[in-house]
C-alpha positions as CSV (number, residue, x, y, z in Angstrom):
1,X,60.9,41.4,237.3
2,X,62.7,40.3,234.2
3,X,61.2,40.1,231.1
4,X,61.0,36.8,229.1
5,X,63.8,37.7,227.0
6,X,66.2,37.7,229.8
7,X,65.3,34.9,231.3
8,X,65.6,33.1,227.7
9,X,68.8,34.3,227.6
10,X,69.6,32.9,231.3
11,X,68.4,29.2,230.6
12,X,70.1,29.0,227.9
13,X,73.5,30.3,229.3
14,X,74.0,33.4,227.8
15,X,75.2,36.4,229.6
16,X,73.2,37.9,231.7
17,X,73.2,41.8,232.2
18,X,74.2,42.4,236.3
19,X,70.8,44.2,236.7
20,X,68.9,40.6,236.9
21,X,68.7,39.0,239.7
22,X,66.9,36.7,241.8
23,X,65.6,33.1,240.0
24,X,66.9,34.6,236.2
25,X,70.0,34.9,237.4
26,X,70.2,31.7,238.9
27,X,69.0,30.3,235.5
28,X,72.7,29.5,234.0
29,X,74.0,26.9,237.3
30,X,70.4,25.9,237.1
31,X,70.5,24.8,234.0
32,X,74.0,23.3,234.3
33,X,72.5,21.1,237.0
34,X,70.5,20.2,234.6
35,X,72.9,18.4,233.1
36,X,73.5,16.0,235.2
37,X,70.7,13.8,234.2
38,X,72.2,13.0,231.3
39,X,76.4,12.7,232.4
40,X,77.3,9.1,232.9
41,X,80.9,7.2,233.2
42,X,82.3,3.4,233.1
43,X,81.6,1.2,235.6
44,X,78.9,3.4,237.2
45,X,75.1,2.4,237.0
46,X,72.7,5.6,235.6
47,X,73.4,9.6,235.4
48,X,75.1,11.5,238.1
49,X,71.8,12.8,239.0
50,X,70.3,9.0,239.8
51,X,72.8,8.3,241.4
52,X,72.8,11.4,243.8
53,X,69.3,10.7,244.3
54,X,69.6,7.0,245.5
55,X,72.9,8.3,248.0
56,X,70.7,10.9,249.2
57,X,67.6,8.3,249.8
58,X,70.8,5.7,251.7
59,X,71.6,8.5,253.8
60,X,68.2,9.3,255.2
61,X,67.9,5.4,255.6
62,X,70.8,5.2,257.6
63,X,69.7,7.9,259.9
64,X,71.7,10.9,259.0
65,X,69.9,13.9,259.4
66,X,67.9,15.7,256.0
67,X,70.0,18.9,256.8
68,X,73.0,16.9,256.4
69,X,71.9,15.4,253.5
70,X,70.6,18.0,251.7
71,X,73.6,20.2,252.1
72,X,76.2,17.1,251.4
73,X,74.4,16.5,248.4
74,X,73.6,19.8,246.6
75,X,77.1,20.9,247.3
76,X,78.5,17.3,245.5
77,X,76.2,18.6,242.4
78,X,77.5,21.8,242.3
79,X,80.8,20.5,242.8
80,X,79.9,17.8,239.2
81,X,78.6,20.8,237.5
82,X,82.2,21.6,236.2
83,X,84.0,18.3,237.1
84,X,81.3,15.7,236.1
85,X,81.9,12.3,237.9
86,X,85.4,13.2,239.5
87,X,83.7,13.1,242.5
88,X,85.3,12.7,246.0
89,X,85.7,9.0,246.2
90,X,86.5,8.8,242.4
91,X,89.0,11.9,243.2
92,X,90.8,9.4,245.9
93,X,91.0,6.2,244.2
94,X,93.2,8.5,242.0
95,X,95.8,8.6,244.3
96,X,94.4,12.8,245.6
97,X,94.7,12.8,249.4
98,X,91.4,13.7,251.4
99,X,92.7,17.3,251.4
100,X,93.3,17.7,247.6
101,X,90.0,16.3,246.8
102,X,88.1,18.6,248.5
103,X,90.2,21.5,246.9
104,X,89.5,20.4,243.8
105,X,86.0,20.0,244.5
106,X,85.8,23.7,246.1
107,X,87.4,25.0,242.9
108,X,84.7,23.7,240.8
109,X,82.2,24.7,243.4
110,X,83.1,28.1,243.3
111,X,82.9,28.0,239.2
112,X,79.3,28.0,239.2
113,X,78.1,29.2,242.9
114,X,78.8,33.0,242.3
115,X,74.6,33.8,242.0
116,X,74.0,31.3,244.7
117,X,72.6,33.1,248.0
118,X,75.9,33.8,250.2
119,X,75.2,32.4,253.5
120,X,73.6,29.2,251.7
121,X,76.7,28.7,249.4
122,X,79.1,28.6,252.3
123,X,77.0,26.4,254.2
124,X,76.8,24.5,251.0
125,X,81.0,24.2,250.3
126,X,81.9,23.3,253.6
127,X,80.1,19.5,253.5
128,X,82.1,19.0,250.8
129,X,84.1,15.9,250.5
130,X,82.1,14.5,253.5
131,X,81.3,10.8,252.8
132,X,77.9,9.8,252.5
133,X,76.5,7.0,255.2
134,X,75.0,3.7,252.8
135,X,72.5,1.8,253.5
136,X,70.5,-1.1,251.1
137,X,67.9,1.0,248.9
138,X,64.3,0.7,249.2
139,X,62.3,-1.4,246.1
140,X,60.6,2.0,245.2
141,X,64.1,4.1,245.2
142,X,65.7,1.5,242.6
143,X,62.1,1.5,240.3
144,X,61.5,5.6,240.4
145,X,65.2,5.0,238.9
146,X,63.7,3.1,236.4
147,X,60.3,4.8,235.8
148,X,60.6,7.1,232.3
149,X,58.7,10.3,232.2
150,X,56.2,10.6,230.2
151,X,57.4,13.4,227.9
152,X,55.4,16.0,226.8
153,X,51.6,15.2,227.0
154,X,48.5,17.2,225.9
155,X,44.6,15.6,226.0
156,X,43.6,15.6,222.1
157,X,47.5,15.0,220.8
158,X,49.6,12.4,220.2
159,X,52.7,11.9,222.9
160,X,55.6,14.2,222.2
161,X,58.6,12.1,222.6
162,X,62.0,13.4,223.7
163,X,65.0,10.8,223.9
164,X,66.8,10.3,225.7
165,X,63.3,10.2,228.8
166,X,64.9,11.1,232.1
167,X,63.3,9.4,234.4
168,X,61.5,10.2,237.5
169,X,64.9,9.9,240.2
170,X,66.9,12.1,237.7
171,X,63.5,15.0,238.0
172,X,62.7,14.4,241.5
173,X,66.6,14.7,242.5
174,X,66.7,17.8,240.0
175,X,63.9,19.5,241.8
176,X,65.4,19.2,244.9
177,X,68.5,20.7,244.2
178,X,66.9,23.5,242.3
179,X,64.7,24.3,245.4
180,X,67.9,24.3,247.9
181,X,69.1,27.2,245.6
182,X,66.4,28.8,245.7
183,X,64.5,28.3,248.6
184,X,66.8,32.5,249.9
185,X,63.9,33.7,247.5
186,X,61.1,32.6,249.1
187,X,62.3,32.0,252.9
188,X,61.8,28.9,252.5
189,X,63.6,26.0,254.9
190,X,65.8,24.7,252.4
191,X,66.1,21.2,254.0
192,X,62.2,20.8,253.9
193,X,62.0,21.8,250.5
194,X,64.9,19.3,249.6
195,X,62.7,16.6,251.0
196,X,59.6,17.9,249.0
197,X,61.7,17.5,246.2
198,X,63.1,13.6,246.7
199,X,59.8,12.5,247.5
200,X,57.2,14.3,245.4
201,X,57.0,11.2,242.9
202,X,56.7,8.5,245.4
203,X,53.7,7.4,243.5
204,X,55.4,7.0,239.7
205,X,57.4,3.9,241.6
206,X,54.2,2.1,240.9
207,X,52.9,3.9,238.8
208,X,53.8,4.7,234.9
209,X,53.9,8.0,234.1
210,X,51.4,9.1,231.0
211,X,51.7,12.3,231.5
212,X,48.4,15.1,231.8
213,X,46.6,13.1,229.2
214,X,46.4,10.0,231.7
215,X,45.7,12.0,234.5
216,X,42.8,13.6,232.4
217,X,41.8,10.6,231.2
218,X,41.6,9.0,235.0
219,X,39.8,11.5,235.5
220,X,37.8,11.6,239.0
221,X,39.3,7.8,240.0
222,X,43.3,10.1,239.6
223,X,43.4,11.0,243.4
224,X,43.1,7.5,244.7
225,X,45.4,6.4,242.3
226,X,48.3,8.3,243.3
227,X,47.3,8.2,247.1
228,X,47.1,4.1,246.7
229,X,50.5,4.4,244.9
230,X,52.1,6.9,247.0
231,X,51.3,4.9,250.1
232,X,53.1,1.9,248.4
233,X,56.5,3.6,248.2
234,X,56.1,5.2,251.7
235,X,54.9,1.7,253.6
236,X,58.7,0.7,252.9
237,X,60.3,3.7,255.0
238,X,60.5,3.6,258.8
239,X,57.7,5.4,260.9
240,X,59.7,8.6,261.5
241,X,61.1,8.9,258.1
242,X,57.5,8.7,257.0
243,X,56.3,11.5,258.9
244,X,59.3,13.7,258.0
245,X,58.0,13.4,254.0
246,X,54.5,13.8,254.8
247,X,55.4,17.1,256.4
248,X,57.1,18.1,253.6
249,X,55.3,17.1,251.0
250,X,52.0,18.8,252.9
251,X,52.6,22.2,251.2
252,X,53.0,21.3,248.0
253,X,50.0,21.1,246.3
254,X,49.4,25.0,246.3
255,X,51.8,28.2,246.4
256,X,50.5,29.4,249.9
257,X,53.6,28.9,252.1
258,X,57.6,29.3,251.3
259,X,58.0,26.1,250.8
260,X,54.9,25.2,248.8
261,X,56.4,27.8,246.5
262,X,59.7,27.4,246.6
263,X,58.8,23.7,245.5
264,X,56.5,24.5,242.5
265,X,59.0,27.2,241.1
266,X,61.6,24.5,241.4
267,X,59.2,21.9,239.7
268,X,58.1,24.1,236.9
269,X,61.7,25.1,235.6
270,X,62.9,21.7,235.9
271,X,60.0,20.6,233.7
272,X,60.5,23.5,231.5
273,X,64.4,23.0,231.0
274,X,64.3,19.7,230.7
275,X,62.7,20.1,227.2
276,X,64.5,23.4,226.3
277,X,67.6,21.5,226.6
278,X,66.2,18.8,224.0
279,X,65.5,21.9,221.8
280,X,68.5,24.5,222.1
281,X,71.2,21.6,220.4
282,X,68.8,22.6,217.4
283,X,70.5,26.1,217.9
284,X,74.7,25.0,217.6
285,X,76.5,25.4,215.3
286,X,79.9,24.8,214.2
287,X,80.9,28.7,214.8
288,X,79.6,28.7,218.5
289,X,81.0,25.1,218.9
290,X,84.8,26.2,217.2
291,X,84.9,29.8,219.0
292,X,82.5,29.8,222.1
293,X,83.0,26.7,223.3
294,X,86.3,26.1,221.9
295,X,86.3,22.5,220.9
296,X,89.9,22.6,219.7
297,X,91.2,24.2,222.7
298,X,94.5,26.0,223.7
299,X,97.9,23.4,224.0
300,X,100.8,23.0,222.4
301,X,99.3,21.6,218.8
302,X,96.5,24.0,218.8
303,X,98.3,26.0,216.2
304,X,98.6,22.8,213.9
305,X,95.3,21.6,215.0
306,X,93.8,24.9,213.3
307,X,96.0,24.6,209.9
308,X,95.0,21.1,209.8
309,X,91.3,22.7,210.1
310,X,92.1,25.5,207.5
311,X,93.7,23.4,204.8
312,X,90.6,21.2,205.2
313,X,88.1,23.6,205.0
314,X,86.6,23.0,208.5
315,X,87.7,26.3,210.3
């Protein structure tokens, strides 16, 4: 196992010595996924991760199958991981043929998909490009969209608030793809555990999130709460859909199977990262920004771009 100062290092993108394996080494692309809660662009409505999550829920409601889904869609945010929103259609209305869209998407896949279980990954890079059926959303997709998280929450203490909230499509979408990636780890089926992770806050649709203190303070009415909430958002799927997420959600609630655990490791680093990557922009600085992540970056001014830096006492 790795210690806590590896995986520290992991999530928060360092190198990571080629002893480490399993979930810390995944801990760099899974944190890069990440991300994409929080990467918009003009003329699109939400983050790149909302709006994965409502093609993924217009897929299954146009009948494509969750294997299908799951693999077009994890591979598209692998593929946004490097390129952001030059995505496949985006990549088209550019003027790239089908063919040089998808090779552009492979190149980014393969960027980030070197830790990623081999058989998965190729799985994964072959739905690339593949277009994605549509279909009108569901009331409780568009509101999960809408629904903040609650932050961090403990009974006894005021609400922790982190800004910008994600909100509960960006998490569930996020768990989802973290569980594909690692669902190797646990033999788990990584299509069920995509669905576990899509559907796991039906409830929040209705209901607002406040956190472990509300649920504490619920107390013993909290189970029929969520049940009564849940069954809102799942009355508006068809009868087979519904019995597909109430398969996979069935696990969930302990670690007993592969897929109950494959679920709750990929829900507890998503919760986890999503604050550390509120805190670790306390941790920048100009050095690591200038000569790690090379802001002024190499072209034909960078030379004057870094006298102009000099002589002004920024470099």
């Amino acid at each position: 196992m790795a210690g806590p100062q590896l995986m520290l290092q992991a999530a928060r993108g360092r190198d990571v010595p080629a002893e480490v394996t399993g979930a810390a080494a995944l801990m760099p692309l899974l944190r890069e996924l990440g991300h994409l809660k929080r990467i918009t662009s003009a003329g699109r409505a939400g983050s790149i991760a909302t709006r994965l999550f409502g093609q993924a829920w217009s897929a299954l409601i146009a009948g494509a199958e969750p294997g299908d889904v799951m693999r077009g869609t994890v591979a598209a945010a692998l593929a946004a991981a490097r390129l952001g929103d030059l995505d496949a259609a985006k990549l088209r209305e550019l003027g790239l043929t089908h063919a040089e869209a998808v090779e552009v998407l492979q190149r980014s896949f393969d960027a980030v998909a070197e830790e990623v279980h081999a058989g998965l990954a190729a799985d994964l890079r072959a739905a690339l490009g593949n277009d994605v059926p549509s279909n009108r959303l569901p009331p409780f997709v568009l509101a999960l969209s809408e629904q903040p998280r609650a932050g961090v929450t403990c009974p006894g203490k005021p609400r922790l608030m982190l800004q910008p909230a994600e909100n509960h499509a960006e998490h569930s979408i996020t768990v989802a793809l973290y569980a594909v990636l690692l669902s190797p780890l646990y033999d788990a089926d990584p299509s069920q555990a995509f669905l576990a992770g899509i559907g796991h806050h039906f409830h929040n649709a209705a209901m607002p999130d406040s956190g472990f203190t509300g649920e504490v303070m619920l107390g013993d009415l909290l189970d029929g709460v969520i049940e009564r909430a849940r069954l809102f958002a799942m009355a508006e799927l068809a009868p087979d859909l519904r019995a597909r997420f109430a398969e996979a959600l069935a696990p969930i609630g302990i670690a007993e199977t592969p897929e109950g655990r494959c679920f709750n490791a990929a829900d507890v680093i998503d919760r986890v990262l999503e604050i550390e990557q509120h805190l670790v922009t306390r941790e920048a600085t100009m050095e690591s920004v200038l000569h790690e992540h090379h802001l002024v970056h190499a072209g034909p001014v960078k030379d004057f771009h870094d006298r102009t830096l000099a002589e002004g006492g920024l470099l």
